[in-house]
N, C-alpha and C positions, 0 to 999 in steps of 0.2 A: 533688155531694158531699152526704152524707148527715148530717146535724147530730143526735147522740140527744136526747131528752129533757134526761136530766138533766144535759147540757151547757147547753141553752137557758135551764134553771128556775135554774142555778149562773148565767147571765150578768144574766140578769133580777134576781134577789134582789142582788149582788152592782150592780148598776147603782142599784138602790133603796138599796139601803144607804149607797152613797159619795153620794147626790142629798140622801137622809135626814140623813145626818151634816153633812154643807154645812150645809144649811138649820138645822139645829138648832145648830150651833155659829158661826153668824153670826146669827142674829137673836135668840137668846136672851138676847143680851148688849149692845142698839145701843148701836155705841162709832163715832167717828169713824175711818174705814178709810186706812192710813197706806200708801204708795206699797210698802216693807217689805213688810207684810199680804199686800197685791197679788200681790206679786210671790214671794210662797212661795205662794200658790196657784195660779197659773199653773203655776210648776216644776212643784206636786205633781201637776198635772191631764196636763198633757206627759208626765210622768214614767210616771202611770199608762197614761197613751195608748199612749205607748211600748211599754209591760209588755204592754197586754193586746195589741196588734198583732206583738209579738213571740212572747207562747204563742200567738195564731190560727196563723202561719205556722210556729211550730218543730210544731205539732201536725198542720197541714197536710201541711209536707215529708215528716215522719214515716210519716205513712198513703199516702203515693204512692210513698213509698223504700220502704216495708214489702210495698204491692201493687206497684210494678215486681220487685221480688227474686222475690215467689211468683207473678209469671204474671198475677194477678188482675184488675190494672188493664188491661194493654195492649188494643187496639183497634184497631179500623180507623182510629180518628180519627187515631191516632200516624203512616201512613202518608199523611196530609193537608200538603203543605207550606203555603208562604204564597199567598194566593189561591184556596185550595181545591183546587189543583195536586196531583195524585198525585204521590208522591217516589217514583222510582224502584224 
């Protein structure tokens, strides 16, 4: 699968940003980190994990539901079963 650019430079800045803003909004301020604290940052980090592991594969599905409809993707791989067994 072919990943464009400005998919990559959107993951990248978007990685730097959420690292950036951590960093910046905990150590600007040293306070004693209360279990609370903790624990809305975990969610938020899960939460985003979630997110972004949820657009990889709704964008993934997308481009293989889009290339099976038009032809583009199928192959020879598809008539591969398990063990490298030709499927009938």
């Amino acid at each position: 699968m072919n990943v464009s650019l400005w998919v990559w430079l959107i993951t990248i800045v978007g990685f730097v940003l959420v690292i950036g803003a951590d960093l910046w909004l905990n150590d600007h301020k040293p306070h004693a980190v209360t279990l609370g604290e903790v624990t809305r940052w975990v969610v938020f980090y899960v939460a985003l994990a979630v997110a972004f592991g949820g657009t990889v594969s709704r964008s993934v599905f997308s481009a293989r539901h889009a290339g099976l409809r038009s032809g583009e993707m199928g192959t020879d791989s598809d008539d591969i079963g398990p063990c490298g067994s030709k499927r009938g």
